[in-house]
KERO-153450 format. One record per residue (C-alpha): residue number from 1; x negated, y negated, z. Coordinates in steps of 0.1 Angstrom, whole numbers, always signed. Layout:
BEGIN
<pt vose="NUM" east="X" north="Y" up="Z"/>
...
//
This chain:
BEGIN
<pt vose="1" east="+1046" north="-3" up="-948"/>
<pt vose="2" east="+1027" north="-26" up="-920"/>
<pt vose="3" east="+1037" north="-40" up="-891"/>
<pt vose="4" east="+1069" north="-35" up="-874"/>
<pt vose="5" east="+1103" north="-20" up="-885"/>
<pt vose="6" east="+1135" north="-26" up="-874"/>
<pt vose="7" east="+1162" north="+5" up="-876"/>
<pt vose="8" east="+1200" north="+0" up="-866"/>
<pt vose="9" east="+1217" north="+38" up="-858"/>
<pt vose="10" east="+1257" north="+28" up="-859"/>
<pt vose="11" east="+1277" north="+53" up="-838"/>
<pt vose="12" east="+1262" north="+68" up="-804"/>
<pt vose="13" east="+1280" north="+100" up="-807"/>
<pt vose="14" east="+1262" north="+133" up="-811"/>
<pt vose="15" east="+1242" north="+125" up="-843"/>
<pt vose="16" east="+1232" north="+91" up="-830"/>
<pt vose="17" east="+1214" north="+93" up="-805"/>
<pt vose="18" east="+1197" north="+127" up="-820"/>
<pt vose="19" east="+1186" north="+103" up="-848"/>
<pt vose="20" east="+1182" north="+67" up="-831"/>
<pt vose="21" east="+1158" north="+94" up="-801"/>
<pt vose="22" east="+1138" north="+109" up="-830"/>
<pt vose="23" east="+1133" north="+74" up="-847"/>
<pt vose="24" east="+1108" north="+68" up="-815"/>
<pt vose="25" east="+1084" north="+91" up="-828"/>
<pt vose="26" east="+1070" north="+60" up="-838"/>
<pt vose="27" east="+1057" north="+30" up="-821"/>
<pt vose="28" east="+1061" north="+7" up="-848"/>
<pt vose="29" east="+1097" north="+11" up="-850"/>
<pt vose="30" east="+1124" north="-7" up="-830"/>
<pt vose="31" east="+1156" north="+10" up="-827"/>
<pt vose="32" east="+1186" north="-2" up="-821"/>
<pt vose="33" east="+1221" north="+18" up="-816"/>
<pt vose="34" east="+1250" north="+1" up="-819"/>
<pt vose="35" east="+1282" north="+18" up="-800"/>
<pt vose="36" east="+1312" north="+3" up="-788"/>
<pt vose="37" east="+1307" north="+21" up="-758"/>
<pt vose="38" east="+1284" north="+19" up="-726"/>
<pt vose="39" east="+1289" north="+57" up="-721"/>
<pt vose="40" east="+1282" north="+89" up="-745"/>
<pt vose="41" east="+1315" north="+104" up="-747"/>
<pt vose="42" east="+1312" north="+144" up="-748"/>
<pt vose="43" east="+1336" north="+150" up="-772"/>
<pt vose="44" east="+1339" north="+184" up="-772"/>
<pt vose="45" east="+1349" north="+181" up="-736"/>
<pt vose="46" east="+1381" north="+159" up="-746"/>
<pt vose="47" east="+1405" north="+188" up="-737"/>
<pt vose="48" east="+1389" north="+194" up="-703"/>
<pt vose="49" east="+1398" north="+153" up="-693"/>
<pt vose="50" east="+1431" north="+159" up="-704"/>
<pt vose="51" east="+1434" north="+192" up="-683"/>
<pt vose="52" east="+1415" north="+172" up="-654"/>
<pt vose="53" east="+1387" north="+196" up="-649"/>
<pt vose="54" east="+1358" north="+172" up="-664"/>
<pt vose="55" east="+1355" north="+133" up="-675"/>
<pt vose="56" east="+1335" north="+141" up="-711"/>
<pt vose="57" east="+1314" north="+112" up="-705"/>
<pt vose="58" east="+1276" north="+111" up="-699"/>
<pt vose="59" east="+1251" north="+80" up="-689"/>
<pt vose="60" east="+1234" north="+68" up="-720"/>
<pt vose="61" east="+1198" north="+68" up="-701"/>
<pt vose="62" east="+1205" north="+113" up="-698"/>
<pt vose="63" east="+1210" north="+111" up="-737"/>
<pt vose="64" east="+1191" north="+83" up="-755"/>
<pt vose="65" east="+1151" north="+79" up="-757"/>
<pt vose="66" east="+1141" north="+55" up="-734"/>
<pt vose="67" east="+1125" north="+32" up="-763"/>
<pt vose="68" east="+1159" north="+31" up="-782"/>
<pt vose="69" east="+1181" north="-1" up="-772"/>
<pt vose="70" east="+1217" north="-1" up="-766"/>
<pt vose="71" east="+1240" north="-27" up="-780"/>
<pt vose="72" east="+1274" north="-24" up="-768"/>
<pt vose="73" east="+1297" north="-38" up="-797"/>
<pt vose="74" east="+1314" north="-24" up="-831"/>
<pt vose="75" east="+1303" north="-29" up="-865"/>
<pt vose="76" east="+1328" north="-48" up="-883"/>
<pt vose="77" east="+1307" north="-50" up="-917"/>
<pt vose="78" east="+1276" north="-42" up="-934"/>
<pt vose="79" east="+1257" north="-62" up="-957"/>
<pt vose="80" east="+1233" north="-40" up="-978"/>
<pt vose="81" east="+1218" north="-66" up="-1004"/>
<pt vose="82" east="+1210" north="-88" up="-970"/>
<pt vose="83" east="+1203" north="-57" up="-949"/>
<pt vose="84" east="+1228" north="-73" up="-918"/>
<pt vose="85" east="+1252" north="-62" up="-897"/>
<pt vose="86" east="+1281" north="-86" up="-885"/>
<pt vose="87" east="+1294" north="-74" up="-851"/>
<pt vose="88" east="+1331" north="-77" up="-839"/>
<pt vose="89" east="+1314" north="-100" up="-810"/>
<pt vose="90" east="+1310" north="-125" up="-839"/>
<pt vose="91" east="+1266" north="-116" up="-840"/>
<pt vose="92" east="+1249" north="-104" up="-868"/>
<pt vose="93" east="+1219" north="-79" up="-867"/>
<pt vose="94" east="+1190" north="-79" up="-894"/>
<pt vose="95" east="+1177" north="-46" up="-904"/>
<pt vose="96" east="+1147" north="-29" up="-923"/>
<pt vose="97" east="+1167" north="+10" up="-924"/>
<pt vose="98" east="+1201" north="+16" up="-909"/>
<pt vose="99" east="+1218" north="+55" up="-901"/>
<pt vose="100" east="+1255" north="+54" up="-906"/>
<pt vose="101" east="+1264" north="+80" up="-879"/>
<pt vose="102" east="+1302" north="+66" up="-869"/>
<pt vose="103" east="+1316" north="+102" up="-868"/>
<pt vose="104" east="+1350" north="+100" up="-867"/>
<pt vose="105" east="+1386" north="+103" up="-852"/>
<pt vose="106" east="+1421" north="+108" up="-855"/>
<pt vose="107" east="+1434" north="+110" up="-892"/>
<pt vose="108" east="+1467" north="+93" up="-897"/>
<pt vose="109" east="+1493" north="+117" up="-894"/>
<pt vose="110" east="+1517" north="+110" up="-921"/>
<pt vose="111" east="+1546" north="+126" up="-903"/>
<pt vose="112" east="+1574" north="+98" up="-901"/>
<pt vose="113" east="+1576" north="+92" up="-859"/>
<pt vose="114" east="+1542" north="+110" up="-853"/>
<pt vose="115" east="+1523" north="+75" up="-853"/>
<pt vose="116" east="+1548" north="+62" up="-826"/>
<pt vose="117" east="+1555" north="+91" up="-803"/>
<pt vose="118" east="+1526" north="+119" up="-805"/>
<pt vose="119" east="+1494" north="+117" up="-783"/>
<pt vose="120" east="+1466" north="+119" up="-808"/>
<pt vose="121" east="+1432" north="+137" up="-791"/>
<pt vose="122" east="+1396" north="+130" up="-811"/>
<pt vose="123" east="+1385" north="+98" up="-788"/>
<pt vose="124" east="+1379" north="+90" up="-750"/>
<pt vose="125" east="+1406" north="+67" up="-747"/>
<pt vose="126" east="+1432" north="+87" up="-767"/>
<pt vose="127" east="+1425" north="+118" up="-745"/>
<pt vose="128" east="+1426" north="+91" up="-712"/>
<pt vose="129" east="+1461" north="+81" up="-728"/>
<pt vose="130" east="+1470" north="+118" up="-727"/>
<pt vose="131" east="+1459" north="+126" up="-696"/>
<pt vose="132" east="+1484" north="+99" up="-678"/>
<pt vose="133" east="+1512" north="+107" up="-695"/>
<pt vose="134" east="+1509" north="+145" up="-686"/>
<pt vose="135" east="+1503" north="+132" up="-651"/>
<pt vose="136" east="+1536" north="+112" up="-652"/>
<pt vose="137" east="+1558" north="+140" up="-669"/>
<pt vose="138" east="+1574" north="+163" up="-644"/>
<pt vose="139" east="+1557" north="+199" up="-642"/>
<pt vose="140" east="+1581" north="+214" up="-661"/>
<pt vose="141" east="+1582" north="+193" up="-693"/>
<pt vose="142" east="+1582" north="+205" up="-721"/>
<pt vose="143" east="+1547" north="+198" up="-742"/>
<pt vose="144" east="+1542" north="+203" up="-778"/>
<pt vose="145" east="+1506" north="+209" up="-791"/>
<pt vose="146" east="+1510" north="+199" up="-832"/>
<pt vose="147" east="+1472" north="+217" up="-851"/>
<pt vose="148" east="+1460" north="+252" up="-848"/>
<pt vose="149" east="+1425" north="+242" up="-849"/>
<pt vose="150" east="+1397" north="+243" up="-817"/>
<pt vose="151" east="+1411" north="+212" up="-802"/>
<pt vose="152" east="+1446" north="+225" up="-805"/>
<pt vose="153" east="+1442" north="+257" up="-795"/>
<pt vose="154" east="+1416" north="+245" up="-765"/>
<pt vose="155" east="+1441" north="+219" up="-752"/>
<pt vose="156" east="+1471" north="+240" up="-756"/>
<pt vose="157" east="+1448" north="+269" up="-736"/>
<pt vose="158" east="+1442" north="+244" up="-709"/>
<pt vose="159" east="+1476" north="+232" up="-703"/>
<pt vose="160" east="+1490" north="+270" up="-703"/>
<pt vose="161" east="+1465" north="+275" up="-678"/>
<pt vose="162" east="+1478" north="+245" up="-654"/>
<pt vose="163" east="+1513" north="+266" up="-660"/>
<pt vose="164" east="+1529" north="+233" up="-683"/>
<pt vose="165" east="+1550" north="+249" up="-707"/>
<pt vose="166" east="+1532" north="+246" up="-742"/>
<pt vose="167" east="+1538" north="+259" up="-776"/>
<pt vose="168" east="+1512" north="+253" up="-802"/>
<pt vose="169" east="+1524" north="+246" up="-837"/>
<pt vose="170" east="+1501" north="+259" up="-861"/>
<pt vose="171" east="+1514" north="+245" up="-894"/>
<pt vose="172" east="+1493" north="+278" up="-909"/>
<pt vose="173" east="+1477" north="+301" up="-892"/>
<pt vose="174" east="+1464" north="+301" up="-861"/>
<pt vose="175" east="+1426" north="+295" up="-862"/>
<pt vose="176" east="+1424" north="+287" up="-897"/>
<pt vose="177" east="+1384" north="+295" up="-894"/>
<pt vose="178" east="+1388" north="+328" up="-873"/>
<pt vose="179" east="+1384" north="+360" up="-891"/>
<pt vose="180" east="+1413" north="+381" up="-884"/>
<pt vose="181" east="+1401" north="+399" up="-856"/>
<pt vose="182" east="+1393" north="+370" up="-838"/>
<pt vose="183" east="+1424" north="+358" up="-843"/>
<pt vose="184" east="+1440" north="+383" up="-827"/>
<pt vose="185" east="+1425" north="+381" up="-800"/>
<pt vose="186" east="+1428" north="+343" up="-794"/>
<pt vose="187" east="+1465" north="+348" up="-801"/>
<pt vose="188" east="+1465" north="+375" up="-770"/>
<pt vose="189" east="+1450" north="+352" up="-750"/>
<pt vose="190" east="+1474" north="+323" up="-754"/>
<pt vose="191" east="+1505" north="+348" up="-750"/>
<pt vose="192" east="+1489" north="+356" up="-715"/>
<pt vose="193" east="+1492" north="+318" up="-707"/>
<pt vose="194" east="+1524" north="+314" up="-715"/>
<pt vose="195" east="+1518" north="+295" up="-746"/>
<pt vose="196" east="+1543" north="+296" up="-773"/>
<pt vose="197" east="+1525" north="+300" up="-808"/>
<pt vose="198" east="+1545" north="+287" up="-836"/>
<pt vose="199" east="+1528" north="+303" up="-873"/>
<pt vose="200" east="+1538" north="+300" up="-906"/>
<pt vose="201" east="+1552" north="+275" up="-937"/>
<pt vose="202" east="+1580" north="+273" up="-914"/>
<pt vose="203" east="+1563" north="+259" up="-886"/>
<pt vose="204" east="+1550" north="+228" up="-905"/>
<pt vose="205" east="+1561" north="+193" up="-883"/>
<pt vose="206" east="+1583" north="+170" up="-904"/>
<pt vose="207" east="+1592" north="+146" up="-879"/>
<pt vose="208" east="+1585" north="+137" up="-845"/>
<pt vose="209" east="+1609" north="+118" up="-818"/>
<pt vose="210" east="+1607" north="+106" up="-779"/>
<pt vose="211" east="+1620" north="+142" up="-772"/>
<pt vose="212" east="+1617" north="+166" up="-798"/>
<pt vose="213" east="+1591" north="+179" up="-823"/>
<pt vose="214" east="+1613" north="+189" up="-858"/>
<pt vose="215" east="+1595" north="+217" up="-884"/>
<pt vose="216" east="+1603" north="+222" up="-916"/>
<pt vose="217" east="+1627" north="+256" up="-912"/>
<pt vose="218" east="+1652" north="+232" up="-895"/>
<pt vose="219" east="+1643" north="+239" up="-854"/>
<pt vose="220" east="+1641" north="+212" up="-829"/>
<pt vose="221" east="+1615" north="+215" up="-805"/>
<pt vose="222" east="+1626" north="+198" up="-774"/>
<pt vose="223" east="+1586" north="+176" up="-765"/>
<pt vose="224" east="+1589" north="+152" up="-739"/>
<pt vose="225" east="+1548" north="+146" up="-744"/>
<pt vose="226" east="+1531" north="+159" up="-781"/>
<pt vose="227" east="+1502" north="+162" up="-788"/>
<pt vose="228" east="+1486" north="+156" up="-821"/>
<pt vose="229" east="+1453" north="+175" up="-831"/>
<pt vose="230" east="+1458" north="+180" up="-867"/>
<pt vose="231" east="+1431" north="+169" up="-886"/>
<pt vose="232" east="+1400" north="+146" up="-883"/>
<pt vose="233" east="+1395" north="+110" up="-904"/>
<pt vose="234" east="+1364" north="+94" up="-910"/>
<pt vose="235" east="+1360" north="+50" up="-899"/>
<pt vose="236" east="+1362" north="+28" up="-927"/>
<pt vose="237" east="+1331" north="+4" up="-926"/>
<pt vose="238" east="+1316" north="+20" up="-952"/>
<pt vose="239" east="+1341" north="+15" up="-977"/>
<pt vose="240" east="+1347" north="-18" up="-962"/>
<pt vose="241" east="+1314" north="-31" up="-967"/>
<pt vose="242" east="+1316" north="-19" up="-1002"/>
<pt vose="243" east="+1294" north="+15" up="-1005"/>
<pt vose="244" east="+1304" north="+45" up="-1018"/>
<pt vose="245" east="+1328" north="+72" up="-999"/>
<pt vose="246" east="+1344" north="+101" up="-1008"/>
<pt vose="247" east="+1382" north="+103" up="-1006"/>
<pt vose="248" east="+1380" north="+109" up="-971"/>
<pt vose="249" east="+1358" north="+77" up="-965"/>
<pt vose="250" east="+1329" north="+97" up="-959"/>
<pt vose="251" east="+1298" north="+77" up="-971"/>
<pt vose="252" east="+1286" north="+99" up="-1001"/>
<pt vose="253" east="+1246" north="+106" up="-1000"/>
<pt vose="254" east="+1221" north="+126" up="-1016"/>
<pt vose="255" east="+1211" north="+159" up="-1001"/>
<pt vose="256" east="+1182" north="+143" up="-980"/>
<pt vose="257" east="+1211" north="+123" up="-967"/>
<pt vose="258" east="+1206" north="+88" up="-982"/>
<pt vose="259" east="+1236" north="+67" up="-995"/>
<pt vose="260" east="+1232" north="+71" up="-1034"/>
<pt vose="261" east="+1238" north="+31" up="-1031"/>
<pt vose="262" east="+1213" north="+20" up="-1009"/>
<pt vose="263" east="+1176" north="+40" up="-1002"/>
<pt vose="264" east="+1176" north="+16" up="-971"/>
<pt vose="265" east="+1208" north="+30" up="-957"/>
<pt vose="266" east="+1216" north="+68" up="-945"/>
<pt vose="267" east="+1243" north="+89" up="-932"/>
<pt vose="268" east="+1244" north="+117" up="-909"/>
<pt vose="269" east="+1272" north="+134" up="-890"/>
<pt vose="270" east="+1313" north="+137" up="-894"/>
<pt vose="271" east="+1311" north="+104" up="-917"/>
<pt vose="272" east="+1285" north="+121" up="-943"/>
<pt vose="273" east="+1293" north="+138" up="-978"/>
<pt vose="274" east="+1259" north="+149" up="-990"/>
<pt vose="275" east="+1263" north="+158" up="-1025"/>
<pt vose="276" east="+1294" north="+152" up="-1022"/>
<pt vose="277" east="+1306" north="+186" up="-1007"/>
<pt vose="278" east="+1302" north="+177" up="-964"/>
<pt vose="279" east="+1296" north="+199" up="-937"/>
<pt vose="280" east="+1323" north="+209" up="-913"/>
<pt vose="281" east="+1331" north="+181" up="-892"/>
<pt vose="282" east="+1316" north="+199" up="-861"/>
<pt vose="283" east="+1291" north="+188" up="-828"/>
<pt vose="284" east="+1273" north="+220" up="-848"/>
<pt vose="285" east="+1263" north="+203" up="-879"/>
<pt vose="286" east="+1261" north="+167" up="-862"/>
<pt vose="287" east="+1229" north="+180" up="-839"/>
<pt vose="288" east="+1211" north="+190" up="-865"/>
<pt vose="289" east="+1220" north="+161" up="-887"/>
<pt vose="290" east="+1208" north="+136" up="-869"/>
<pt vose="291" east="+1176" north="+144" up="-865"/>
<pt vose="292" east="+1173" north="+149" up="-900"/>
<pt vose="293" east="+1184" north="+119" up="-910"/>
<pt vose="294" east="+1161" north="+100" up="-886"/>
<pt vose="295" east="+1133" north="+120" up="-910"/>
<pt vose="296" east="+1144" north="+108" up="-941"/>
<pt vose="297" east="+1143" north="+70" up="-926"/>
<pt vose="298" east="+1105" north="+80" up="-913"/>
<pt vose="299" east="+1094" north="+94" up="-944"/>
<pt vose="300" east="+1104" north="+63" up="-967"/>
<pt vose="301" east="+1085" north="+46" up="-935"/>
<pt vose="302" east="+1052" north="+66" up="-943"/>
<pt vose="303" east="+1059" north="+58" up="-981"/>
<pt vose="304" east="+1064" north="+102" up="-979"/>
<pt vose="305" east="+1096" north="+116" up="-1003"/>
<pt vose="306" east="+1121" north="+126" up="-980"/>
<pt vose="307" east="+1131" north="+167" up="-981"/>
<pt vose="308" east="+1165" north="+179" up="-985"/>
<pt vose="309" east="+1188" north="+185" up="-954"/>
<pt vose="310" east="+1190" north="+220" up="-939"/>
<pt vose="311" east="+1217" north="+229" up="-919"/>
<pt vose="312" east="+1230" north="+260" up="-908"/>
<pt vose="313" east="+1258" north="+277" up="-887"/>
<pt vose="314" east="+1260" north="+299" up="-865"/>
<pt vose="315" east="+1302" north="+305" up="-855"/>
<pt vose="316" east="+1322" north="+290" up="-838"/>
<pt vose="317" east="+1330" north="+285" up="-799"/>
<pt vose="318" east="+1366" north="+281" up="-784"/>
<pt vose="319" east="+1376" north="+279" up="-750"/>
<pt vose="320" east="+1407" north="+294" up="-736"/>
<pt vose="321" east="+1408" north="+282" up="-707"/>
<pt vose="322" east="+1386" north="+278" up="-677"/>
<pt vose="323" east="+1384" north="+321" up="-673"/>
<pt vose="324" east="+1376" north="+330" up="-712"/>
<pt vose="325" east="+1371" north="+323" up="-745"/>
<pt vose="326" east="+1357" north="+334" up="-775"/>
<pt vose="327" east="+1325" north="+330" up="-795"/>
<pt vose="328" east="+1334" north="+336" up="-834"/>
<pt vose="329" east="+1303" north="+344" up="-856"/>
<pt vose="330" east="+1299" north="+332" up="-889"/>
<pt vose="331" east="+1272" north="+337" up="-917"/>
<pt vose="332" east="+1246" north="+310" up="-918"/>
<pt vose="333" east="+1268" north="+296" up="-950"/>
<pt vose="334" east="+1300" north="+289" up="-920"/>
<pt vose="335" east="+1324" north="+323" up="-930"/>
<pt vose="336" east="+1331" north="+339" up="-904"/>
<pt vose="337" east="+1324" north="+376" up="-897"/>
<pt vose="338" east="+1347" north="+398" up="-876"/>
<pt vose="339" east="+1323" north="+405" up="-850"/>
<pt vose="340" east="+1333" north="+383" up="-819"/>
<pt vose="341" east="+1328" north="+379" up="-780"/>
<pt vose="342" east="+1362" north="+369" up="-761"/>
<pt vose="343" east="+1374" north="+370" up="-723"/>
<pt vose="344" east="+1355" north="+360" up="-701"/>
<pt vose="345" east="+1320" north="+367" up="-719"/>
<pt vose="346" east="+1336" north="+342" up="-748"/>
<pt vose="347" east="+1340" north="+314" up="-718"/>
<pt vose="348" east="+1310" north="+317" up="-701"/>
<pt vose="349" east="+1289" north="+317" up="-737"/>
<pt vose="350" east="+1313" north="+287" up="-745"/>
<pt vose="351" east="+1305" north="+268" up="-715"/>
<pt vose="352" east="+1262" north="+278" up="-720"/>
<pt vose="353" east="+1266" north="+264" up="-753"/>
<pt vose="354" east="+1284" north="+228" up="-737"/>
<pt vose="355" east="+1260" north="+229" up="-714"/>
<pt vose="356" east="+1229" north="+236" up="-737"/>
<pt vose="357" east="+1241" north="+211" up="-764"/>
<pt vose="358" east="+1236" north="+185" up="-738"/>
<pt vose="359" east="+1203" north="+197" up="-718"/>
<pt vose="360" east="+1185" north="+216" up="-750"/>
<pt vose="361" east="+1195" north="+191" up="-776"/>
<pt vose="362" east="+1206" north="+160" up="-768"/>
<pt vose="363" east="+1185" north="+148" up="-737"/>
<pt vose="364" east="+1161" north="+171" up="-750"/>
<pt vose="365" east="+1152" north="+150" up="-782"/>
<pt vose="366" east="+1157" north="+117" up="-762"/>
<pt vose="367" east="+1129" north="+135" up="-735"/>
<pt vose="368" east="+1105" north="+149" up="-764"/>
<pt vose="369" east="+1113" north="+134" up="-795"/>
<pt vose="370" east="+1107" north="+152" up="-824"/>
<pt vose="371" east="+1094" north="+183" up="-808"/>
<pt vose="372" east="+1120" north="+204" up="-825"/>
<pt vose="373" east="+1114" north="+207" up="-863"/>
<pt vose="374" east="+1133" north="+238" up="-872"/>
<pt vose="375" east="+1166" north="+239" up="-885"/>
<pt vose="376" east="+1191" north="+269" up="-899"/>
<pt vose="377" east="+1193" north="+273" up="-933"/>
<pt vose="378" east="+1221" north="+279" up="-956"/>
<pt vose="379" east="+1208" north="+298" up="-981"/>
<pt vose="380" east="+1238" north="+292" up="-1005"/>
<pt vose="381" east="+1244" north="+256" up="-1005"/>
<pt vose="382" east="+1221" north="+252" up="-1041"/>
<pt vose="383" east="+1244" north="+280" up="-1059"/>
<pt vose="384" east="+1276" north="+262" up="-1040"/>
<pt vose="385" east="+1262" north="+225" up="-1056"/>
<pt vose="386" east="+1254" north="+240" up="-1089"/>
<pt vose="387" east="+1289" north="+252" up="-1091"/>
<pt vose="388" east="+1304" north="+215" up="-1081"/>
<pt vose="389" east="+1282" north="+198" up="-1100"/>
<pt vose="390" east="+1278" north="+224" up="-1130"/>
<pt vose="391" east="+1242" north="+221" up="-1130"/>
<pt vose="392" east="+1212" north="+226" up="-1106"/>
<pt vose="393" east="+1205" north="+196" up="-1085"/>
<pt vose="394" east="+1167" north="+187" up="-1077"/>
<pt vose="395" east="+1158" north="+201" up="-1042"/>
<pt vose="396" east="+1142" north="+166" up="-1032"/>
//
């Protein structure tokens, strides 16, 4: 290809920018990230807003290369066959390659009164909305946190920490990802807060009021403010605009990340289903995402083939707190193993790994883009998509 080309990145969260920063490794391309916007939202700070002890938001000039322009607006469409976006602002953007990297946010909770009266927590505003109704409930309400997953168990840790009186209703287990041992320690930690943990088929939310959280064993939870962290859904422009998704609205891709409707168009993030089996919805997998999908869009540039995605995991971090936490490792293929690091080690390797996934990845790429190459490597994902698909898929 000759001359210039224009790439549109939708979605300035975490495997954005990676992407729309590594798209600069090349002077011939104009890039152009769409995000509605004029901040980068830290998500995995959220529970800290709400607690008051950060504002998860970052300048877009510490994150983004300095060649990648910023278009603050939302995609209400995409047009593939014209290769356009329309814009809720009423404009319309042409493109050459586009990265689908909206992420994604609260899934609808499908508990009758949960829509109306629970505080939802996976966007800025949501946790902003949070944060003043805590500040207008008296100390001593009573505040239900509904999802035993990190952002429930994180912003149940926080609150017990302030002193509100919280119980976390797991639904399950607590931890769902921990292995056992981690678990109990997590679970020790939140008793020493004060935090009431709620486990079990019993503890499953079957309606929600102004004042009271009801599970399915017939209690009452008195809640004057709830809080809703139980589970994550994925933006629907994709389906909107007519490409494929999985039933999650994930846009379905290929394992080098490219929409299997559109060469032109790729995912990366919480909004991708390569192969149709997607990566944990995690800050973890989007880092190294995004970068990869940036490739795939500068290969097809160089007229290269694209190679398959790598990712790989290494645990997962929880904060309890601002005086521990816990650090659960996991195999490269995301299981966990029961070795762990808690207490105050856990928080402090937490906080190094908030810190680090701003200053060593993030900023980094939009400093130095493209001066990171290597990536983990799940060595099981081909035997895992054999077994979905019941037969080897081509490795690019």
């Amino acid at each position: 290809m000759t001359g210039n080309t224009d790439v549109i990145v939708i979605g300035g969260g975490y495997a954005g920018v990676m992407a729309a920063s590594r798209l600069t490794r090349r002077d011939d391309v104009t890039v152009t990230l769409i995000n509605p916007r004029p901040r980068f939202v830290d998500r995995i700070r959220l529970h800290q807003l709400v607690a008051g002890s950060h504002d998860a938001v970052l300048d877009f000039e510490r994150v983004l290369g300095e060649r990648v322009r910023l278009t603050v607006d939302t995609v209400t469409r995409i047009d593939a066959a014209e290769r356009r976006v329309t814009l809720a602002g009423g404009d319309t953007i042409d493109y050459d390659h586009l990265i689908y990297a909206v992420g994604s946010g609260s899934a609808a909770p499908g508990v009758p009164g949960a829509a109306e009266f629970a505080y939802p927590l996976a966007g800025l505003e949501e946790a902003q909305r949070l944060r003043q109704a805590l500040d207008a409930a008296p100390a001593t309400a009573a505040v239900t946190v509904v999802g035993a997953g990190p952002t429930g168990i994180e912003t149940a840790a926080e609150l017990g920490e302030l002193g509100r009186a919280v119980t976390l209703v797991c639904g399950g287990v607590l931890g769902p990802y921990l292995h056992p041992r981690g678990r109990r320690s997590v679970a020790g930690r939140l008793a020493a807060l004060g935090v009431t943990v709620l486990e079990g088929p019993g503890a499953r939310v079957t309606a929600v009021t102004a004042d009271e959280v009801r599970l399915g064993d017939g209690r009452a939870l008195p809640s004057e403010v709830t809080v809703w962290t139980a589970g994550f859904g994925v933006p629907g422009l994709a389906a909107r605009s007519g490409l494929a998704t999985d039933a999650a609205g994930r846009m379905l891709t290929d394992e080098t990340l490219t929409s299997v409707d559109d060469p032109r168009i790729v995912a990366a993030g919480d909004s991708a289903a390569p192969s149709g089996l997607p990566y944990r919805m995690s800050c973890q997998a989007a880092v190294q995402l995004g970068p990869q999908a940036a490739e795939t869009v500068l290969s097809r540039i160089a007229g290269e083939r694209p190679a398959p995605v790598r990712v790989g995991f290494a645990g997962q971090c929880i904060s309890l707190g601002r005086r521990a936490g816990i650090f659960q490792f996991a195999r490269m293929n995301d299981t966990a193993v029961g070795l762990y690091v808690a207490g105050r080690a856990g928080g402090r390797l937490k906080e190094l790994i908030c810190e680090g996934i701003i200053a060593q990845q993030v900023a980094h790429e939009a400093r130095k883009p493209g001066s990171r190459s290597w990536w983990g490597k799940d060595g099981t994902r081909p035997l895992l998509l054999e077994a979905h698909h019941g037969r080897p898929l081509p490795t690019h």
